[in-house]
N, CA and C of each residue as an Amber inpcrd file, in Angstrom:
protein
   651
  95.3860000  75.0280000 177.3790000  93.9250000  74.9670000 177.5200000
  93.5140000  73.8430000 178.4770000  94.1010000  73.0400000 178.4490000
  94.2140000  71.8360000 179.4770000  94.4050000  71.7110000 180.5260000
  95.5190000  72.8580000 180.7410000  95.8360000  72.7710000 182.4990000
  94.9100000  73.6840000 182.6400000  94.3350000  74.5560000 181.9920000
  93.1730000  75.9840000 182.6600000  91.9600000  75.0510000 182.6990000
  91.7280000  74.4520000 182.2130000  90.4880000  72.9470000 182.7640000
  90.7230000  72.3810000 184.0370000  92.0710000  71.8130000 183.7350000
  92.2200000  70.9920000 185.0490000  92.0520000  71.9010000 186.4660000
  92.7730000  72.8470000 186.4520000  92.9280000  74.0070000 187.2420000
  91.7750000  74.4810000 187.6300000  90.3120000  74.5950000 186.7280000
  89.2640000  75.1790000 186.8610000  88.4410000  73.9050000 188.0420000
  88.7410000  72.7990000 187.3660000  88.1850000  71.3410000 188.0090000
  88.6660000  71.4850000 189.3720000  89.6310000  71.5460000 189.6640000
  90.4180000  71.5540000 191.4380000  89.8850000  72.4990000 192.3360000
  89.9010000  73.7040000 191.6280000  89.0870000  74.7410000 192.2460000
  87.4640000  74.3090000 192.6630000  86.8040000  74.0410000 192.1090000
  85.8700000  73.1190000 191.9400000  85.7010000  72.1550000 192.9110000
  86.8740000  71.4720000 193.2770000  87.0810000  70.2490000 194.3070000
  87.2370000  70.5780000 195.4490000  87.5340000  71.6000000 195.5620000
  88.1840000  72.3710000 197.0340000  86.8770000  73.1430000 197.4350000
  86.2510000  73.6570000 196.7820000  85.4270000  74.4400000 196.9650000
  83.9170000  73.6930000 197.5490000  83.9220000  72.7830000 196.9760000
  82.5960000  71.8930000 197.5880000  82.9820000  71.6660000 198.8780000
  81.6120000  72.0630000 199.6700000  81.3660000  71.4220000 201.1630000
  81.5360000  69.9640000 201.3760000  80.6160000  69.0080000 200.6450000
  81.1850000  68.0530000 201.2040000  81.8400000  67.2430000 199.8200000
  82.1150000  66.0660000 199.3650000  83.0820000  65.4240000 198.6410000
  81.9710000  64.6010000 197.9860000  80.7880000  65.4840000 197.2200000
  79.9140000  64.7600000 196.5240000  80.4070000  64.6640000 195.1030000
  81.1180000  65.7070000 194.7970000  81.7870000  65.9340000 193.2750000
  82.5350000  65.0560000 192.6480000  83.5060000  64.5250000 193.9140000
  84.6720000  63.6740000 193.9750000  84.5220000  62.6590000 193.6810000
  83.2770000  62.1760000 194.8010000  82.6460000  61.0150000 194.6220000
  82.0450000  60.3020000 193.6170000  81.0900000  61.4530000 192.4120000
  80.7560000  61.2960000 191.6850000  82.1850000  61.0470000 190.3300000
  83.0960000  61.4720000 190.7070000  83.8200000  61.6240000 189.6220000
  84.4630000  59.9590000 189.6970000  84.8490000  59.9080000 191.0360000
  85.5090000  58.4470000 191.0030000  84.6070000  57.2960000 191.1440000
  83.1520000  57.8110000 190.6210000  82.3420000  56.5080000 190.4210000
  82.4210000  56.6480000 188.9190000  82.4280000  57.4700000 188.3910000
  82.8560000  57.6980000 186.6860000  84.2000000  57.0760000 186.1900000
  85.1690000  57.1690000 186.8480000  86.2850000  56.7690000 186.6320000
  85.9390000  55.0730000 186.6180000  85.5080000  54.5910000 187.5880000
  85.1620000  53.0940000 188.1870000  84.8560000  53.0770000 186.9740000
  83.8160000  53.5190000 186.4830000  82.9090000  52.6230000 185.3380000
  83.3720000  52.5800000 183.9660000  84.5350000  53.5960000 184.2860000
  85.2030000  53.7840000 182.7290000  86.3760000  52.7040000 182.6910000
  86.8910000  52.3590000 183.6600000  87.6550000  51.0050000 184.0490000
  87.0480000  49.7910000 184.1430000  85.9610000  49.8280000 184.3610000
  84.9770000  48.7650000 184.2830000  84.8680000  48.5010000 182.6260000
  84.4010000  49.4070000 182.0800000  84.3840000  49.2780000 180.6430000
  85.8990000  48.7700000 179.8710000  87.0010000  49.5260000 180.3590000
  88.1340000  49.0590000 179.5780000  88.1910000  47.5390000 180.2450000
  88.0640000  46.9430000 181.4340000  88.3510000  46.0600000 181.5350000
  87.2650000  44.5320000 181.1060000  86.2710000  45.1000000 180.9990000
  85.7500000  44.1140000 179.6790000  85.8640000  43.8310000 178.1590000
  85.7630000  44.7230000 177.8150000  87.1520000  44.9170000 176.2570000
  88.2850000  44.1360000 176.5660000  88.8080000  44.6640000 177.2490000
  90.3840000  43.6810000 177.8010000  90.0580000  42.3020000 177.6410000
  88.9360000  41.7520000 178.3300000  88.9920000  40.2170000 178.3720000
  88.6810000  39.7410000 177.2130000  87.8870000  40.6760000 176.9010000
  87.4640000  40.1580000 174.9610000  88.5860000  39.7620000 174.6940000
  89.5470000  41.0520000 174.1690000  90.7810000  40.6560000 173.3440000
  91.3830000  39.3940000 173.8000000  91.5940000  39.2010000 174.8410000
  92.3570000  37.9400000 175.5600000  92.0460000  36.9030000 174.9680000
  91.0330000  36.7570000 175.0460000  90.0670000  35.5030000 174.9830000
  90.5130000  33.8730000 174.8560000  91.4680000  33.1820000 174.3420000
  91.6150000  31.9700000 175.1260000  92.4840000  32.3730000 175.8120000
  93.5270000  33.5030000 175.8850000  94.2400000  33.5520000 177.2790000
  93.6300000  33.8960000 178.2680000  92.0510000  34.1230000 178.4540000
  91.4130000  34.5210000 179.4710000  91.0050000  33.1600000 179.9040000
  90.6450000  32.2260000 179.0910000  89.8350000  30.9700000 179.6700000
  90.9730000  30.4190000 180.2180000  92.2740000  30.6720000 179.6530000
  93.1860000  29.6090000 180.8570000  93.1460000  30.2720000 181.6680000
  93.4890000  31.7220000 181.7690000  93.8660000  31.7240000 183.4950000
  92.3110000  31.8130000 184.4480000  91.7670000  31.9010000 183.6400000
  90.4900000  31.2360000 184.6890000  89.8010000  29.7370000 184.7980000
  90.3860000  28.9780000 183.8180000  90.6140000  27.3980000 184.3660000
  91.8200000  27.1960000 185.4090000  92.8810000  27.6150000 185.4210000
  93.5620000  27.6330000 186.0120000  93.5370000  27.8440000 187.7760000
  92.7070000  29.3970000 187.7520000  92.2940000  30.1000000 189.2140000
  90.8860000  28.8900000 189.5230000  89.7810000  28.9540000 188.7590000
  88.4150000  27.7890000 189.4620000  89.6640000  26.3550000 190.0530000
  90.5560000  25.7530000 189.3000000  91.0580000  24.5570000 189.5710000
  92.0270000  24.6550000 190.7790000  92.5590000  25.5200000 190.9230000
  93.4180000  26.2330000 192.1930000  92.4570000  26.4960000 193.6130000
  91.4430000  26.9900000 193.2690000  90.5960000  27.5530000 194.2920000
  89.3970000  26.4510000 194.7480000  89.1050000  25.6770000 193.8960000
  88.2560000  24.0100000 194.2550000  89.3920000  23.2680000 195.0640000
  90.5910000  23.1820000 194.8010000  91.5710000  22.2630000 195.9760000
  91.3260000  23.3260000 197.2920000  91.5370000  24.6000000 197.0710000
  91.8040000  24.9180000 198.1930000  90.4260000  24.7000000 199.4030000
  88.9890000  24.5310000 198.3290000  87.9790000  24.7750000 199.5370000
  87.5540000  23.1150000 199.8680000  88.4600000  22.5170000 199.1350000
  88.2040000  20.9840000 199.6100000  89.3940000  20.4400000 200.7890000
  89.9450000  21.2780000 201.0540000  91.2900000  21.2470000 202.2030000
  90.2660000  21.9910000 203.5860000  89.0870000  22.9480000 203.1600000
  88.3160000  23.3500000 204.3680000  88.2100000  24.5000000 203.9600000
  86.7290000  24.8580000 204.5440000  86.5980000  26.6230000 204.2100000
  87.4150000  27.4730000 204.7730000  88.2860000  27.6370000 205.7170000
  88.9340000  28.3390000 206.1650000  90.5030000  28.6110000 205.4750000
  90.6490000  27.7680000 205.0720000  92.0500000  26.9720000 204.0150000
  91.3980000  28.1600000 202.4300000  90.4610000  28.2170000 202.4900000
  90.1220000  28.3940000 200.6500000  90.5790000  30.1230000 200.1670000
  90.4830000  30.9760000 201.2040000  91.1440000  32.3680000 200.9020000
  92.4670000  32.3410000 202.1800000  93.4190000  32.5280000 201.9190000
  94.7720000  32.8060000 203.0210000  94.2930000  34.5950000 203.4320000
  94.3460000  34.4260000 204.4330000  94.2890000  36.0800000 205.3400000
  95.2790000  37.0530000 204.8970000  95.9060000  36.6740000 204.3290000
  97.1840000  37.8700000 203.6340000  96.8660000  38.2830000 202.6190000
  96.3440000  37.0740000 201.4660000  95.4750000  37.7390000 200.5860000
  94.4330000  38.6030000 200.5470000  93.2360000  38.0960000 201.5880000
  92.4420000  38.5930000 201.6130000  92.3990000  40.3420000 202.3680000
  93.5820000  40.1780000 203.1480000  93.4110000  41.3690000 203.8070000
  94.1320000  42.1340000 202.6150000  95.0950000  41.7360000 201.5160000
  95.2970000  42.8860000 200.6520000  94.7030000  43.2570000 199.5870000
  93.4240000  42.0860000 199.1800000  92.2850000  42.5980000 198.3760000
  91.2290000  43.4040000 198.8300000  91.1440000  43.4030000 200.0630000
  89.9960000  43.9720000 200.7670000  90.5750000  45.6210000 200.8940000
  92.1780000  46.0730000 201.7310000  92.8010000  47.1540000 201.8980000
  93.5910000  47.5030000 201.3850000  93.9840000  47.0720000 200.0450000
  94.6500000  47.7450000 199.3810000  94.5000000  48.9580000 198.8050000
  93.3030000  48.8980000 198.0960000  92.8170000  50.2090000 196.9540000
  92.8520000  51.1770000 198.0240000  91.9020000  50.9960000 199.4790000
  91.6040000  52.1030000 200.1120000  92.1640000  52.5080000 200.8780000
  93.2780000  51.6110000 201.3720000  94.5860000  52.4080000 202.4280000
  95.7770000  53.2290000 201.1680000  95.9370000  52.6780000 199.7900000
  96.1750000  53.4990000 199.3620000  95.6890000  55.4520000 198.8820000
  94.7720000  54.7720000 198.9070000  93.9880000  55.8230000 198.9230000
  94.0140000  56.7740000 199.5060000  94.1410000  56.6150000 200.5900000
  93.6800000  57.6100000 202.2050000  95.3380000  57.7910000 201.9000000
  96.6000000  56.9420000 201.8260000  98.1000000  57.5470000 202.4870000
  98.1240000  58.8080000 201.1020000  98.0870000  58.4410000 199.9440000
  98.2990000  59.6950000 198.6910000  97.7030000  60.8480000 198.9050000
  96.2880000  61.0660000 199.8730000  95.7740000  62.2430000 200.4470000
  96.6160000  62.8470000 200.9530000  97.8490000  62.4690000 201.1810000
  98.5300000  63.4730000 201.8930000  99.7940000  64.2710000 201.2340000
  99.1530000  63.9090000 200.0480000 100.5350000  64.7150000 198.6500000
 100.0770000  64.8800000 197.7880000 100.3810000  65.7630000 196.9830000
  99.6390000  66.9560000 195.6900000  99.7120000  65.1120000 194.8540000
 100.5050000  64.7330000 194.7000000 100.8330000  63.9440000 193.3160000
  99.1140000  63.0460000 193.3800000  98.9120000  62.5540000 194.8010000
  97.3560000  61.9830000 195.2610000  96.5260000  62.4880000 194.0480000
  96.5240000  63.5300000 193.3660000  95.1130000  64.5170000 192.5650000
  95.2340000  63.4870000 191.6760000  96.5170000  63.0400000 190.9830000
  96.3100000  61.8100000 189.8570000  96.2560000  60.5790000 190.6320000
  97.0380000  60.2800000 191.7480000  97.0440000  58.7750000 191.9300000
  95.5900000  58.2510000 192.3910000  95.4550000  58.8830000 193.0650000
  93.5370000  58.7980000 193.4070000  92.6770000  58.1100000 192.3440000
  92.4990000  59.1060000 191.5860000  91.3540000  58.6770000 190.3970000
  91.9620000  57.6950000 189.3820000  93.7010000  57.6340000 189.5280000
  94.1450000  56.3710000 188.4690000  93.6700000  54.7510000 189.4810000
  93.6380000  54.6970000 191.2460000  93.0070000  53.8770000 191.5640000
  91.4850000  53.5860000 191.0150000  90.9360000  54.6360000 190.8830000
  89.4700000  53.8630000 190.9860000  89.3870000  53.0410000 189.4380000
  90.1030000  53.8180000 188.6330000  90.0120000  53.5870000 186.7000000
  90.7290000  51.9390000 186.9970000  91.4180000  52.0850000 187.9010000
  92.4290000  50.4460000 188.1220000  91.5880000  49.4300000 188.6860000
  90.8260000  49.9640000 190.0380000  90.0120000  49.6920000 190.7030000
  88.9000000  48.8030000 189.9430000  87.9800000  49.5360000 188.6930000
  87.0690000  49.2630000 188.2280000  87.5710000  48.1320000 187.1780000
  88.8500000  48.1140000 186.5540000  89.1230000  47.8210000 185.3250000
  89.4800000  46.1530000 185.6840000  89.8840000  45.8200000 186.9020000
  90.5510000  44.7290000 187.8080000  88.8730000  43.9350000 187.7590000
  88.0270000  44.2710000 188.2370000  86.8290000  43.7400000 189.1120000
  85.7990000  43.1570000 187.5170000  85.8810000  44.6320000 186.5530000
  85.4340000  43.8770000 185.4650000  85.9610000  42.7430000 185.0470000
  87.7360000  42.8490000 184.5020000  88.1940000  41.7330000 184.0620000
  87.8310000  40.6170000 184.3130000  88.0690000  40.5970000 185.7650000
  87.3290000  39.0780000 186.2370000  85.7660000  38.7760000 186.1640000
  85.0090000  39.4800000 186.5900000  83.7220000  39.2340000 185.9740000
  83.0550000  38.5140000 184.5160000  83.7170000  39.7080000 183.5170000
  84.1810000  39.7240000 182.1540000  84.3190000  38.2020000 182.1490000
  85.4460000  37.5200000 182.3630000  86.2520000  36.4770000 181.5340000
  85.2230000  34.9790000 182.0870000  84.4030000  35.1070000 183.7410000
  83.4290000  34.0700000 183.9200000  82.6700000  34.1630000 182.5980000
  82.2800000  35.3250000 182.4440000  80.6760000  34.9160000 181.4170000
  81.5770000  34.6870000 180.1410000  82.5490000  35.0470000 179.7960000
  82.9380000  34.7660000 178.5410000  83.2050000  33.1340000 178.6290000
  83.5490000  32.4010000 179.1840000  83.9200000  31.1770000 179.6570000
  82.3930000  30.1920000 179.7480000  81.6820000  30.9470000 180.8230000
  80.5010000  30.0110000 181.4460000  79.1220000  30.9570000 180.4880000
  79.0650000  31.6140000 179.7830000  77.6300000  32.4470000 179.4990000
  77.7350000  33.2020000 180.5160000  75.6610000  33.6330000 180.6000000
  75.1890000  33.6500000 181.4310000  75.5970000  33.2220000 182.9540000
  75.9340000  31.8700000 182.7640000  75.9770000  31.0210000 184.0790000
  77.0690000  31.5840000 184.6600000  78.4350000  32.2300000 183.6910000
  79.2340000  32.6260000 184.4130000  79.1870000  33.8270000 185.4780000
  77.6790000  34.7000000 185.4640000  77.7030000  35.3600000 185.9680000
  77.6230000  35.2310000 187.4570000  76.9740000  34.2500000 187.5160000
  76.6160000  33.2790000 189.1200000  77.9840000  33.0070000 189.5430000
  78.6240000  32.8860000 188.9010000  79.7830000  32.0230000 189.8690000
  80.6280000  33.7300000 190.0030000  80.6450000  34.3840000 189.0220000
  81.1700000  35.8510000 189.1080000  80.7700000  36.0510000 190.5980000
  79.4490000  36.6020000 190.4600000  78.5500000  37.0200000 192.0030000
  78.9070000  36.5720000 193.2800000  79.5790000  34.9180000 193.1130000
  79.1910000  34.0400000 194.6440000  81.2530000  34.5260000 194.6720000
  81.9970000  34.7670000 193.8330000  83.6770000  35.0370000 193.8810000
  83.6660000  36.6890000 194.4420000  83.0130000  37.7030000 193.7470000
  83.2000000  38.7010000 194.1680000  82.2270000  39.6160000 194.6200000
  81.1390000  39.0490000 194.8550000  80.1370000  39.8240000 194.9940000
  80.0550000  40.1760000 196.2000000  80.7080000  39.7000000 197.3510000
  80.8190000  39.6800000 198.7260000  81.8120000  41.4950000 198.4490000
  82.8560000  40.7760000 197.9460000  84.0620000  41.9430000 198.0310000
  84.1530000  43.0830000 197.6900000  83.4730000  43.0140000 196.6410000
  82.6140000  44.7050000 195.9880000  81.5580000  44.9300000 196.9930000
  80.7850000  44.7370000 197.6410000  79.8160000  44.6960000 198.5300000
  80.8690000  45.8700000 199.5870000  81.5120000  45.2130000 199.9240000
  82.1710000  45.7800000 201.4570000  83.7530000  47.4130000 201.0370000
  84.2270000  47.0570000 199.4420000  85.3160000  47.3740000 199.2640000
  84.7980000  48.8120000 198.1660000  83.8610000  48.2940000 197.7510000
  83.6280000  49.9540000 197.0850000  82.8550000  51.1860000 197.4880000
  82.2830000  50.7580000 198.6070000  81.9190000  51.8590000 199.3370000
  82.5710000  52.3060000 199.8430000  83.5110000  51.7690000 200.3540000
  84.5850000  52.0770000 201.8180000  85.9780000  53.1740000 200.5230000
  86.1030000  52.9050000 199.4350000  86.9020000  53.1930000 198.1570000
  86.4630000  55.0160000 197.3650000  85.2720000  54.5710000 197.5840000
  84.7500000  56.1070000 197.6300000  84.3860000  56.3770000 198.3530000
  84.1630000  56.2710000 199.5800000  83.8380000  57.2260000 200.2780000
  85.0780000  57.7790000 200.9540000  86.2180000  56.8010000 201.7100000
  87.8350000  57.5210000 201.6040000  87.7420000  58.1030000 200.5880000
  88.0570000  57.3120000 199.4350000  88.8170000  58.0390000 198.3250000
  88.2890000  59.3340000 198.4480000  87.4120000  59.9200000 198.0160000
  86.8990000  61.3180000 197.3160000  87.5090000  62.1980000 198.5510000
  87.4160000  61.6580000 199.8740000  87.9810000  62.9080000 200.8650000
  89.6180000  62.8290000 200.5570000  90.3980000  61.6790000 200.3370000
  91.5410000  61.4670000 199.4730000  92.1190000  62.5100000 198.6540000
  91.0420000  62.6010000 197.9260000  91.1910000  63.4420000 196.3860000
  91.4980000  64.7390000 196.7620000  89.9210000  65.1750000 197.5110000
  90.0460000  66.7980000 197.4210000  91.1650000  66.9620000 198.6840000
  91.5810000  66.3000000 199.2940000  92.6300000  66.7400000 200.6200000
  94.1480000  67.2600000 199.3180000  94.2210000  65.9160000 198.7760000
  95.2980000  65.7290000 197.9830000  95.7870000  67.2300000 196.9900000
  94.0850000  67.4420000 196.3900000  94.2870000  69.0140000 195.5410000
  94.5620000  69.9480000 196.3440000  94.2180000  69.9910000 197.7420000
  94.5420000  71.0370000 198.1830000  95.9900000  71.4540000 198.8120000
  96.7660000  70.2720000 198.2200000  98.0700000  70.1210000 198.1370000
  98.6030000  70.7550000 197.3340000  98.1180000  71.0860000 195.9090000
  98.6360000  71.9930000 194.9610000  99.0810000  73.2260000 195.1740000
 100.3970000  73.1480000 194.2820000 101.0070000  74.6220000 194.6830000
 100.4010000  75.4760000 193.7310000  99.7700000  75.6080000 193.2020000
  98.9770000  76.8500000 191.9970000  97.9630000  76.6420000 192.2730000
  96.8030000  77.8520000 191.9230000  97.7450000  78.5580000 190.9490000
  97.9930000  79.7620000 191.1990000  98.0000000  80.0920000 192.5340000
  98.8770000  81.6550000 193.5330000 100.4450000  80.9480000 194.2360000
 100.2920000  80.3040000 193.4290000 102.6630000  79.8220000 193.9720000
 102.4280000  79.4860000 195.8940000 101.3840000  79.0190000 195.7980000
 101.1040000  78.2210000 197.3250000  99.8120000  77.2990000 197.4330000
  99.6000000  76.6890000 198.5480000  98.5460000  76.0660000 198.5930000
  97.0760000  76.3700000 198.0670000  95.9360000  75.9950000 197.6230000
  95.0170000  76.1840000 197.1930000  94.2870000  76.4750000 198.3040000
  94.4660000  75.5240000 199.4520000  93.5360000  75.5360000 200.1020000
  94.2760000  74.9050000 201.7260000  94.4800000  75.1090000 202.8200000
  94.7310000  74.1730000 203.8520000  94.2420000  72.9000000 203.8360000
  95.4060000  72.1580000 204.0160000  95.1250000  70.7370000 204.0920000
  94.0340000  70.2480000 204.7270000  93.1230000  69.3190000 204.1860000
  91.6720000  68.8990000 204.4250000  91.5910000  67.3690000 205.3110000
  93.1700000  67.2490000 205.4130000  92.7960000  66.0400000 206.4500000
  92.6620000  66.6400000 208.1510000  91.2690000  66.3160000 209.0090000
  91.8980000  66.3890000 210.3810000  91.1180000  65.0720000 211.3460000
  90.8870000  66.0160000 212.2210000  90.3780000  64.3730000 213.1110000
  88.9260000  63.7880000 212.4100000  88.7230000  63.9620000 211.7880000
  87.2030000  63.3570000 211.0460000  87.4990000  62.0540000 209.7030000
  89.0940000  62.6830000 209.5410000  89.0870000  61.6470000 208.2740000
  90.0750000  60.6920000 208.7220000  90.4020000  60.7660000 210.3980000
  90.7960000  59.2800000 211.0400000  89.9750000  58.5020000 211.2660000
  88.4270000  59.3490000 211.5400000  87.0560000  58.6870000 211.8840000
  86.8010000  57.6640000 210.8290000  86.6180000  58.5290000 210.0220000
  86.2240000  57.3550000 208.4560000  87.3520000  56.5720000 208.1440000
  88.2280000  56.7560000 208.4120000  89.3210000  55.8630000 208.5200000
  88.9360000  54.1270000 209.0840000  88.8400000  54.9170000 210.4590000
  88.5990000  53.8430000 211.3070000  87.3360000  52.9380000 210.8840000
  86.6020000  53.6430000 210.6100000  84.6800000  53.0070000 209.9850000
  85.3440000  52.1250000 209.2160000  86.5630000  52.8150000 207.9080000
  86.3570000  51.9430000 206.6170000  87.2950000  50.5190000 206.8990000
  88.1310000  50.2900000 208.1370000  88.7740000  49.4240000 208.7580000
  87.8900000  48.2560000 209.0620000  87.2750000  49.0740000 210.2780000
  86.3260000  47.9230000 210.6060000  85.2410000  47.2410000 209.8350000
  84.6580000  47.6760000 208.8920000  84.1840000  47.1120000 207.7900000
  84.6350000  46.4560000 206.7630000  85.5620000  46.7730000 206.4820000
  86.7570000  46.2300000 205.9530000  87.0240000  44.9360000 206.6940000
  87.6800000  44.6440000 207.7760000  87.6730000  43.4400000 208.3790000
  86.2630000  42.6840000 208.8200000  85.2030000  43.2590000 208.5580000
  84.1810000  42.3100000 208.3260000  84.4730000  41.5370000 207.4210000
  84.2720000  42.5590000 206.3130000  84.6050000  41.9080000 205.0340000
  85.5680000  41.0170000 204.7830000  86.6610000  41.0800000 205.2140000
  88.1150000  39.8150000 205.5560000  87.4810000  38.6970000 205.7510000
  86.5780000  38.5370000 206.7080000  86.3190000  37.3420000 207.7820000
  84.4310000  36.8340000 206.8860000  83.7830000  37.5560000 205.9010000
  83.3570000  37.1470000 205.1320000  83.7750000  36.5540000 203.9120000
  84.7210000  36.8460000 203.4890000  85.9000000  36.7420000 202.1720000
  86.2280000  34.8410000 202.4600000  86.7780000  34.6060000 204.1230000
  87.3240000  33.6100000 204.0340000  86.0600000  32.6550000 204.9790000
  85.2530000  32.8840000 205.1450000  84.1270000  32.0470000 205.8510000
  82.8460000  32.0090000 205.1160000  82.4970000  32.9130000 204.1190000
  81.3940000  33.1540000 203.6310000  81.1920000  33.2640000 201.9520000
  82.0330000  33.6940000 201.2360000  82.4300000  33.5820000 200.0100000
  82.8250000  32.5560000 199.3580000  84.0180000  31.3640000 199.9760000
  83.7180000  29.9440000 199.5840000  82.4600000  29.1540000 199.3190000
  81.6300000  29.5110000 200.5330000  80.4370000  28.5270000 200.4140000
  79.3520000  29.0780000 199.2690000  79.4410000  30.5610000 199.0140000
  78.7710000  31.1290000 197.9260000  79.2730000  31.0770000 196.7490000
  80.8030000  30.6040000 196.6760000  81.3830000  30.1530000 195.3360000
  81.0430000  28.6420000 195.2140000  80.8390000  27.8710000 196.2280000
  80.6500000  26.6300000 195.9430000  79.7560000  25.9410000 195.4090000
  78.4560000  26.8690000 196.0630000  76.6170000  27.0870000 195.4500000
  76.6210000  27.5290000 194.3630000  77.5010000  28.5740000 194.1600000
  77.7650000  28.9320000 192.5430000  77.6140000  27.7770000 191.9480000
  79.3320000  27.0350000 192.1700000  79.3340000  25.5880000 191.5120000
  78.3920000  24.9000000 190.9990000  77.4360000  24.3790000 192.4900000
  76.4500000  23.3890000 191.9330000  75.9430000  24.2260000 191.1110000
  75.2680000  25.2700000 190.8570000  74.4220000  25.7790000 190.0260000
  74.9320000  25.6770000 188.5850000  76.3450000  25.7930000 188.3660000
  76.8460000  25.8050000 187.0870000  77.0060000  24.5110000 186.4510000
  77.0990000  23.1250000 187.7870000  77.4880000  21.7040000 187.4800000
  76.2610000  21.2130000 186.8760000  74.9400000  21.4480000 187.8450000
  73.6680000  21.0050000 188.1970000  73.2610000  20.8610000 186.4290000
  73.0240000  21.4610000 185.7840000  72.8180000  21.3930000 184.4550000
  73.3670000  20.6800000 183.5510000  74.9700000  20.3960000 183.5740000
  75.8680000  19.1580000 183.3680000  75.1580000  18.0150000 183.3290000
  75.4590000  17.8550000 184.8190000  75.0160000  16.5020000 184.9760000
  73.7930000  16.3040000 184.6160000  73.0550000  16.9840000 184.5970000
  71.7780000  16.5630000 184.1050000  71.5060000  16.1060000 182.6560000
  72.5360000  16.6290000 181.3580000  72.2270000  16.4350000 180.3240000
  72.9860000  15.3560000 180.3020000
């Protein structure tokens, strides 16, 4: 009964003109990872406050060495392109129909955690310093995540060998989804070069905002 669902769903995926279905599905997925990954930090809970005393105390040396010093470019370029160059290479194999949507559920579940474990740590206040750490990076990385992804997805189903013992559909990658390719690159390396020039100084404003009250009492 399960695979005649799933089966009914793909058909479904292939069949839409453009990749609004997809899209919608792997913003569902996001949020259902979003959800497990705040639960997650609950349970943690003083193992969440260390490793986020740990990361604020790691990441204050680094932006006092210079803003440019405070994110390394290797990192940043594999937080920024990871999810979505994976994304786009699994489009090109049936197995993509799961690996796809297990990114975005990963995707979402990663971005809460950390969110999650500021406010559990700081309140409220933790949400500010959440915002000025990732708010840049979700900004630039989840659009670019679905909007690959979902053409990802349905390319990927149409990789399936059922359910006539051949393809569903001709493969859905051609010269249009090098285009968006290329878009989600170059935005993407905006985003790099905001990550390590622009995100320190909005984590740092965070700071005062979270100190500013400290010191005051």
């Amino acid at each position: 009964m399960m695979t005649v669902g799933f089966r009914s769903f793909v058909r479904r995926m292939q069949g839409a003109e453009a990749p609004t279905v997809q899209m919608l599905c792997l913003s569902l997925l996001f949020l259902l990872g979003a959800a497990g990954g705040y639960a997650y930090a609950g349970y943690c809970g003083d193992h969440a406050q260390l490793m986020l005393s740990e990361y604020l105390t790691g990441y204050c040396e680094l932006f006092q060495r210079g803003v440019e010093n405070a994110v390394p470019l290797l990192t940043a370029v594999r937080l920024y392109y990871g999810a979505v160059v994976l994304s786009f290479l699994f489009g090109f194999t049936a197995i993509g129909t799961l690996v796809v949507p297990a990114l975005a559920g990963a995707f979402g579940f990663t971005s809460m955690f950390a969110i999650a474990c500021f406010v559990q740590v700081y309140g409220r206040q933790g949400a500010v310093l959440a915002l000025g750490a990732l708010g840049v990076r979700l900004v630039f990385t989840l659009p670019c995540f679905l909007w690959l992804g979902s053409y990802a997805w349905r390319a990927a189903s149409s990789l399936l060998p059922w359910p006539r013992g051949k393809r569903c559909a001709p493969a859905l990658y051609d010269g249009s989804c090098f285009y968006r390719l290329f878009v989600c690159v170059v935005l993407l390396m905006i985003g790099v070069c905001f990550e390590r020039y622009i995100t320190p100084n909005l984590f740092h404003l965070a700071l005062g905002v979270l100190t500013e009250p400290a010191l005051a009492g």
